[in-house]
C-alpha positions as CSV (number, residue, x, y, z in Angstrom):
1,X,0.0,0.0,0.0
2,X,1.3,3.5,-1.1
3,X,1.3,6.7,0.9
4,X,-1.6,8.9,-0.3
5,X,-0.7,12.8,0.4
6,X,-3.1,15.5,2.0
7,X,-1.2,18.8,1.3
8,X,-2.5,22.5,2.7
9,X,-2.6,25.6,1.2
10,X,1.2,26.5,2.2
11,X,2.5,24.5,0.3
12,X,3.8,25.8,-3.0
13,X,1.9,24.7,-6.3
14,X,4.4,23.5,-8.1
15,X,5.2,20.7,-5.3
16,X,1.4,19.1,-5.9
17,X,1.5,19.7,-9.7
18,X,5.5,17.5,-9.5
19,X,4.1,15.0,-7.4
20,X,1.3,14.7,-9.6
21,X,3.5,13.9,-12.7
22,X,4.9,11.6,-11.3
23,X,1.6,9.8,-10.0
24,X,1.1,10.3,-6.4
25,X,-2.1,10.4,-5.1
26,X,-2.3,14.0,-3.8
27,X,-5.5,15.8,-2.4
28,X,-5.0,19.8,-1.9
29,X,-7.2,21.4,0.7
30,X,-8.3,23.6,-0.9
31,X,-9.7,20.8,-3.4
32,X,-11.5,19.6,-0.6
33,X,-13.4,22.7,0.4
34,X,-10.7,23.4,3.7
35,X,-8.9,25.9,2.7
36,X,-8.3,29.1,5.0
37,X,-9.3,26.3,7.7
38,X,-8.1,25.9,11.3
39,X,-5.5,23.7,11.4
40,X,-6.6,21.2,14.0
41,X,-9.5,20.8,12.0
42,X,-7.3,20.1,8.6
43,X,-5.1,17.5,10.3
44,X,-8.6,15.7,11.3
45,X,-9.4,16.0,7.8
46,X,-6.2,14.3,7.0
47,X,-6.9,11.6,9.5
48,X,-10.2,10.8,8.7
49,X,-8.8,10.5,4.9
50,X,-5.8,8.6,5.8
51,X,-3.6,10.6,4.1
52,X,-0.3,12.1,5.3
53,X,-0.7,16.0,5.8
54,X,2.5,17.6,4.1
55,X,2.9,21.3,5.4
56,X,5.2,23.9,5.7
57,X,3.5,25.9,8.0
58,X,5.1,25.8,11.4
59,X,1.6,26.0,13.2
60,X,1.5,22.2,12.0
61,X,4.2,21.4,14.0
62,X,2.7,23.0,16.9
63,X,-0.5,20.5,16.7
64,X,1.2,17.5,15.7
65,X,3.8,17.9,19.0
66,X,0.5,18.8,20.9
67,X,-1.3,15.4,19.6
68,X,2.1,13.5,20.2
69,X,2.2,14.3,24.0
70,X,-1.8,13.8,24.1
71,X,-1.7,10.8,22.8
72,X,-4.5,11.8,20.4
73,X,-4.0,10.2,16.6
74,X,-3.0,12.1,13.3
75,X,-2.1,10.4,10.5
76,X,1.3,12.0,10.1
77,X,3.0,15.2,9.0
78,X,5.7,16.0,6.6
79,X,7.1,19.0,7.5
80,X,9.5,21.4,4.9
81,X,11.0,24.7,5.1
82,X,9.7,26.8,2.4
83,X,12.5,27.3,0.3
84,X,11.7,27.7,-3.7
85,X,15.0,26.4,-4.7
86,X,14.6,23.1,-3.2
87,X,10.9,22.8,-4.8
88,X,12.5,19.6,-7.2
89,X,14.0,18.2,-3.5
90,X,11.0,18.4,-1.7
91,X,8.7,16.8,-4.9
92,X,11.1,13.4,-5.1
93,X,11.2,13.3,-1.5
94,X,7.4,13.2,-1.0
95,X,7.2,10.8,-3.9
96,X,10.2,8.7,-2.2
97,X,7.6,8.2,0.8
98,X,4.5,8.0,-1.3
99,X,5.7,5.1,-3.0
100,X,7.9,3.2,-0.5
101,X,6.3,3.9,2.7
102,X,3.5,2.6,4.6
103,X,0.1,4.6,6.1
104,X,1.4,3.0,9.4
105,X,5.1,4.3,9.3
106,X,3.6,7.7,9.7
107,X,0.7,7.7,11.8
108,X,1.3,10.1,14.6
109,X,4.8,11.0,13.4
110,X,6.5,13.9,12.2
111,X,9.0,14.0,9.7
112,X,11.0,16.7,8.8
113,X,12.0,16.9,4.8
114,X,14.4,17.0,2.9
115,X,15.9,14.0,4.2
């Protein structure tokens, strides 16, 4: 089973249209009507998707590290610097885990990219 990809409205655009071309399953928020959304409530929307949110808004990490010492679920975060000259980096490292990881390597971590 593959890694499918929930990815906020921080992210840049040309990181979901790469991952896209290269045939990761990839759902925007904004997509999905949760755009300009709190973020608690996107990460449930992640979770109740099972996808992995990918973010680079630091207020994500700030939930996720609040979940992890709660104990409460999320199904993961993948976490990147916004930095335009690593957009090619961050694309074949989220298609690296979409393809090779499992649902279950992520759930409740966070990962911090590029690796």
């Amino acid at each position: 089973m593959s890694v499918a990809l929930y990815v906020d409205e921080h992210v840049h655009g040309a990181i979901t249209r790469g991952l896209r071309r290269r045939g990761v399953d990839v759902v925007t928020a904004q997509e999905d009507g949760h755009d300009h959304t709190l973020d608690p409530i996107v990460l449930d929307r992640a979770l109740a998707l099972g996808r992995v949110m990918v973010t680079q808004d630091v207020d994500f990490l700030r939930e996720a590290h609040r979940r992890q010492a709660a104990g409460e679920p999320f199904a993961g975060v993948a976490y990147a610097l916004k930095d335009l000259r690593l957009i090619g980096r961050y694309v074949a490292d989220r298609e690296l885990i979409a393809k090779v990881d499992e649902p279950a390597d992520w759930a409740g971590q966070v990962k911090y990219l590029p690796m």
